[in-house]
N, C-alpha and C positions, 0 to 999 in steps of 0.2 A: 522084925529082922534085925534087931538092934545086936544081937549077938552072933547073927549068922551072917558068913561070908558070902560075898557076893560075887562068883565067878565069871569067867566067859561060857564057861560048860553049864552052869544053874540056869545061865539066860541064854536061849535058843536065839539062832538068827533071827532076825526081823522081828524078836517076840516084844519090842518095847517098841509100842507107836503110841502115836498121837489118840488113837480111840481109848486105848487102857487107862489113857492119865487124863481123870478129868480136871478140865481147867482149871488153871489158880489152883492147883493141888502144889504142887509142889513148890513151896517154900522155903524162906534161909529156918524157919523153925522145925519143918521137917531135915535138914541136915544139919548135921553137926560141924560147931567149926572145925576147918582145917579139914571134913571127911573126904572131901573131892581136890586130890591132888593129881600131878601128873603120874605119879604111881600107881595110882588106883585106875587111871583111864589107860588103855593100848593105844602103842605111836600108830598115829594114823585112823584113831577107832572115831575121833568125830571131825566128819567134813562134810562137803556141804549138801552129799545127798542124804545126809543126818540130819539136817536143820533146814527147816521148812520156810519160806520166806518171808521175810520179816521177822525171822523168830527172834535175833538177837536185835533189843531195843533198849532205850533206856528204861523202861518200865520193869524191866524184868532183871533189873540188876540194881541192888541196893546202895545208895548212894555211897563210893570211896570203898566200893567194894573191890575194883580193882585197884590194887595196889604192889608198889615195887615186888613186896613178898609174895604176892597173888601171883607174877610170870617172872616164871626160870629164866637165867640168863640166856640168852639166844633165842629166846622161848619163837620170838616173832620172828619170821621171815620172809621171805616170797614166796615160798614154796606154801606156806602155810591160809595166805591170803592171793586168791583168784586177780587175775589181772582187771584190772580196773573195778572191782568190786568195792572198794573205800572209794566213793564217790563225796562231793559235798552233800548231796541227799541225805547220805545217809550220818553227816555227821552236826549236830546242831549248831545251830549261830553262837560263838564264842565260848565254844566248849573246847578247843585248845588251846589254852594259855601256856604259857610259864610256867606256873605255878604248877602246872599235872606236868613239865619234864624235871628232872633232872639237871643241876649242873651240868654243861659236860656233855648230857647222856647223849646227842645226836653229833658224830665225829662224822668226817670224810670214813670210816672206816664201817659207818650203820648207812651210808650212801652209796646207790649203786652208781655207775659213773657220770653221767648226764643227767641231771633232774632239770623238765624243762615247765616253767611256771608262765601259763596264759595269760596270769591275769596281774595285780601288781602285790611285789614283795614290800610288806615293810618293816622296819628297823629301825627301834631307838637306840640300837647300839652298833660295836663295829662288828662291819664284818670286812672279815681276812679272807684274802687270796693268794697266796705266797705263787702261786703262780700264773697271775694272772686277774683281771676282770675284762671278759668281750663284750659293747654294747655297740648293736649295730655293725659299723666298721671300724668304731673303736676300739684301740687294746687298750689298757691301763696295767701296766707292770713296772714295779720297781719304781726307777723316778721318770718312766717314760710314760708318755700319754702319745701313742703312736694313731693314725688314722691309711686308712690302707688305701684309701682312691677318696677323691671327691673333695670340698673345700670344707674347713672348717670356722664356724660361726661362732660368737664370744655373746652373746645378744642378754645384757643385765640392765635390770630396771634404775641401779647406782652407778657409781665410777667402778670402772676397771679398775685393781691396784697390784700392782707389781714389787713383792715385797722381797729381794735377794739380801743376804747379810752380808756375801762377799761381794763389799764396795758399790752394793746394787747394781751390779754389774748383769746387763740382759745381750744375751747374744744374740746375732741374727745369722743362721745357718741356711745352705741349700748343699744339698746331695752329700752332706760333710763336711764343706767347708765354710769354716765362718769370717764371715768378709762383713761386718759390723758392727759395732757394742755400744750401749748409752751404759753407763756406770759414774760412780760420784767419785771424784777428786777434791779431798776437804769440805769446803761448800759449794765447791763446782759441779755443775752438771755437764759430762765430758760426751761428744758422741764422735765414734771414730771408726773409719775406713780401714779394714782389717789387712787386707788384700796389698800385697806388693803393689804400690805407684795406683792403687785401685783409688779412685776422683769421686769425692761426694756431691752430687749432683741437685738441685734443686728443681723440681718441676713443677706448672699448675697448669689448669687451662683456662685458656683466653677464648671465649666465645667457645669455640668447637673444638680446636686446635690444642694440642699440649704445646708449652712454650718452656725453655729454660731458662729463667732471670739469674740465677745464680750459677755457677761452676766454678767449683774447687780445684786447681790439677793438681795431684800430689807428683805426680810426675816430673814435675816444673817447678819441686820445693815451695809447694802451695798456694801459686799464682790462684789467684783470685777473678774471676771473666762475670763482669755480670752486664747481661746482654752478647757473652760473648763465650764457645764454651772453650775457646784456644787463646787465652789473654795472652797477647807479648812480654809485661811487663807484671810487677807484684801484683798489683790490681790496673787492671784495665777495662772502662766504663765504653760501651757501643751502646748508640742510642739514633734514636731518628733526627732527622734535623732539627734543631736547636733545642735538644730534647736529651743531654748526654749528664750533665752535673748541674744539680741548683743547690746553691747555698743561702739562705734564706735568712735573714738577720731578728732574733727576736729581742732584741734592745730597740736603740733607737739613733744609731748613727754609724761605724763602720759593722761592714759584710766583711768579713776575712778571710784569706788564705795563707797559709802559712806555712815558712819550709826551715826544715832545721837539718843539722849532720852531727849526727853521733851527740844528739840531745842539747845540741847549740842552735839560738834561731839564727840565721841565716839570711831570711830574707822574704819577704810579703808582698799578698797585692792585695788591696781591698776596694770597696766605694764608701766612701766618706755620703753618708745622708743629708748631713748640715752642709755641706759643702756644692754636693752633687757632682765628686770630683770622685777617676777610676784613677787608684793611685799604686804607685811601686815603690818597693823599698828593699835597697842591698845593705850589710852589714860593712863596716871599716875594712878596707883592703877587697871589697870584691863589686865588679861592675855590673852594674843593671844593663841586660841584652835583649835586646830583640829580635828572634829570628824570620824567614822567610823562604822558603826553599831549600833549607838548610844552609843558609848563610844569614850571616850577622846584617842587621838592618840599621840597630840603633843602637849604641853602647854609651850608658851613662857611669861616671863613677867623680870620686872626690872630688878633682881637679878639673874633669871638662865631659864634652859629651862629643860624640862623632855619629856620622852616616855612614854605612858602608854600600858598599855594592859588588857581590859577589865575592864577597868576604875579603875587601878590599876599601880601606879608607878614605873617604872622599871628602867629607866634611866634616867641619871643626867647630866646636863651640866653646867657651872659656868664657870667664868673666870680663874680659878685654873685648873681645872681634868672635866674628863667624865668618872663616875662609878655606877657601879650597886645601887639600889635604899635600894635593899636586901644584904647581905652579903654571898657568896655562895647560891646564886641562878639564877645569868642569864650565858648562854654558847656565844662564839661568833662563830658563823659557827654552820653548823651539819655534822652530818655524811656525807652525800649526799652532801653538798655546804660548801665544807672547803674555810677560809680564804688562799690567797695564799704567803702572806709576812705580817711578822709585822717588823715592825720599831721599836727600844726600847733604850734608851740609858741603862735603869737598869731594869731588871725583877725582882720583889720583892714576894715570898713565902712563904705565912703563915706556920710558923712551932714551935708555939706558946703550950707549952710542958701542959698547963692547958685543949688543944682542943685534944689531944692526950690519946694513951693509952700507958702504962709501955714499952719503946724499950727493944728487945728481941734480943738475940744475932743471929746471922742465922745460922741456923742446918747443918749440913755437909752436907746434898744432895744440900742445896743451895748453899751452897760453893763450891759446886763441878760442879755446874750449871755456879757459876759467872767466874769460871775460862775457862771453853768451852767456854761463852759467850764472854770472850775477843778475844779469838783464830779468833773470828767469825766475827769482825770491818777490813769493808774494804770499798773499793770505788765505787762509782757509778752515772749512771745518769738517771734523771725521762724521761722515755717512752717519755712523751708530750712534753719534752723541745727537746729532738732531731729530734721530729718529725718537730717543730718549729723550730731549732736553727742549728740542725743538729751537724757538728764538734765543734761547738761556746757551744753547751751546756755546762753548767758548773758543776765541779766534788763533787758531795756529798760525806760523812763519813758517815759511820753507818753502820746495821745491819738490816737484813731483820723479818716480825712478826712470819714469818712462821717457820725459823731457829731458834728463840726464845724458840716458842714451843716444835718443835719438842725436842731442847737441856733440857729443862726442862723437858718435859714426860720422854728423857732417863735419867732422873735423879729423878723417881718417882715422879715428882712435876707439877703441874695444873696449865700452864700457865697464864691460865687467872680467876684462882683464885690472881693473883698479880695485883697489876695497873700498871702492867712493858707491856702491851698487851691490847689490846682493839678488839673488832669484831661487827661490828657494820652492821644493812641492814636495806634497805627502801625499800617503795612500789611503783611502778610505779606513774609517774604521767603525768596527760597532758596538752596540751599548752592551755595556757590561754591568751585571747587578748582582749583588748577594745580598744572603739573607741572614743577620748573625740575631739569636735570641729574640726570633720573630719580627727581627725591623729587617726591612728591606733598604738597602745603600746603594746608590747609585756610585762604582767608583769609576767608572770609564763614559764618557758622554759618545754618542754617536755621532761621527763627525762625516762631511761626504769630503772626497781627494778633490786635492785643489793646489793653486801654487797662488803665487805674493811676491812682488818687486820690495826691496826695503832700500832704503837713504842709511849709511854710514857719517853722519852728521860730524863727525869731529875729521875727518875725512876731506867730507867735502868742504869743508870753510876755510879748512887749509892751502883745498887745490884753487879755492876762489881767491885766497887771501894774496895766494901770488901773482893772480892776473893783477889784482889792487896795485901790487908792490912795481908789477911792470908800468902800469901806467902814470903811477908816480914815476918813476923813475925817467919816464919817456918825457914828464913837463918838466923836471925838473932837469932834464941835461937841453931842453930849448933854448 
């Protein structure tokens, strides 16, 4: 038949089967190249109730037998290959490479729209999605990496690195609005509160609890709260008791504190180690204060130092004397917490005859008073010193308030109409203690209400001195 045409009309329906051609008969040396084109076969003349199953294998096709020029452009389509009939079965282990496509040859344009892969794709190159990659509930488009529901997890076996070239600058967004950024400033690493007046906040947890140590308020021109999240002041330190600032010295002699104004020091308090001394220090022209309730307690400067009380002057100190601020207005002791020694080399008492009223000569019942009251000087020793000192206690002179009295009433006269007697009572009080930097201070003792008679001794020696002066005066006019 090498010369004679081979028709559809030569060859009868059904006249070419599988009995007429015996096996392995037909061969690439039985045709000629090039004789079997799409020309020579009718659209549609072989399908698959033509080919018997299995018939198309590799066996039966001569290696690089199919090739670009072997199928017409379009040649392949879906119409042409049965729905799921290219199965893995039917195609050997790594028998689609590279190397059998084309450049190029598989576009979105040879893809029908969803190609969906069971099993895993891979890629030692890029692939492109110009609109889009969906994995799971991921999207990937553009420079967005969106996630539709659910949390997302970062989880690498190295460090996370975060690499921005503008200023390394990293936002922190919610629903649009970005209210945080870490970015670099020179060699600063900057982190900042995006958010009008919005406060960067510090939290951890203590035990169970979340706790705020730290609070920023930008609200407040960046007051500073740590233990505190509404500070009053630039920074402001709340702490448990005795538990708010330590300053901790790592030399070996003053702890310091330090205060300056507009980068001048100003003025300090420290502890001297060598010394074992809590000490203060103001700068020329300004006074070292003490306060208390909001009033001045103690004010030191150049020249001298003062007491106050209720932000009122009271005592005085200088290089000379320590005195009252007022003149006949402060006491030292009270009733209840007498002083128990003074020291003096000269007692000096106002007796300045302009501060006075007319001396009056004293009445016979006082005269008669001052002359029992001498009968009545004898000796004695205070209760508490023998209780403490026992035989060693030492012997006092004088007279008792009560004896006073009573000798005055028997001489019609009101002892304590004179300043020759006093009687004095307080009210109960009770202990008072604090506790600064772990030590506990006792500053108020507990005292029970009581009262106390006292002798005006300069007083009485005078009212005595004149009964003396009458009795002389009575031998001497005999």
């Amino acid at each position: 038949m090498a010369n004679t045409k081979i028709t559809s009309g030569v060859i009868a329906d059904d006249a070419v089967l599988t009995a007429n051609i015996t096996d392995a008969n037909v061969t690439t040396a039985k045709i000629a190249a090039d004789a079997v084109t799409s020309a020579k076969v009718a659209d549609d003349a072989i399908n698959s109730e033509h080919l018997a199953a299995d018939s198309i294998d590799a066996e039966h096709y001569a290696a690089g037998s199919v090739d670009a020029t072997a199928i017409a452009s379009n040649a392949v389509t879906t119409a042409k290959i049965n729905d799921d009939a290219v199965t893995t079965a039917k195609i050997a282990d790594a028998q689609i490479t590279t190397a059998l496509m084309a450049d190029d040859s598989i576009t979105s344009a040879k893809l029908d729209t969803n190609i969906a892969i069971a099993g895993t794709l891979d890629s030692t190159g890029k692939i492109t999605a110009d609109a889009g990659i969906d994995i799971d509930n991921f999207n990937i488009d553009g420079t967005t990496i969106a996630l539709s529901s659910g949390d997302m997890t970062l989880d690498v076996a190295g460090n996370i690195q975060l690499d921005a070239d503008d200023a390394g600058e990293v936002r922190f967004i919610d629903g649009g609005t970005t209210y945080a950024t870490i970015k670099k400033d020179g060699n600063n690493a900057v982190i900042q509160s995006i958010v009008a007046d919005g406060d960067l906040v510090f939290q951890g947890i203590d035990g169970s609890s979340f706790i705020t140590p730290m609070y920023i308020d930008m609200s407040a021109g960046g007051r500073i709260g740590i233990g505190t999240t509404s500070p009053s002041g630039v920074c402001e330190i709340v702490g448990a008791n005795g538990d708010q600032l330590h300053l901790d010295n790592a030399g070996d002699r003053f702890t310091q504190l330090t205060f300056f104004n507009n980068g001048t020091q100003k003025a300090g308090i420290w502890h001297d180690e060598t010394a074992d001394n809590f000490e203060s220090w103001a700068s020329s022209g300004y006074s070292n204060r003490s306060y208390a309730n909001g009033h001045v307690v103690l004010t030191m400067n150049a020249s001298d130092a003062h007491i106050s009380h209720d932000n009122t002057r009271r005592w005085n100190f200088n290089g000379a004397d320590f005195s009252p601020n007022y003149t006949n207005a402060q006491d030292i002791g009270t009733a209840s917490k007498r002083i128990r020694q003074i020291y003096s080399n000269n007692a000096i008492n106002t007796s300045d005859a302009r501060l006075k009223t007319t001396l009056t000569a004293l009445t016979t019942n006082e005269i008669n008073a001052s002359k029992l009251l001498a009968k009545e000087i004898g000796t004695y020793k205070w209760l508490a010193d023998v209780s403490e000192k026992g035989d060693n206690a030492r012997i006092n002179v004088g007279v008792t308030a009560q004896k006073v009295i009573e000798i005055m009433e028997s001489c019609g006269l009101t002892a304590l109409d004179y300043n020759l007697v006093h009687y004095d009572t307080w009210d109960a009080v009770e202990e008072i203690k604090e506790t600064n930097v772990g030590i506990e201070t006792t500053v108020q003792e507990a005292k029970s209400a009581g009262d106390m008679y006292s002798i005006e001794y300069t007083q009485l020696n005078q009212f005595i001195a004149a009964g003396f002066n009458a009795r002389l005066t009575a031998l001497e006019d005999a």
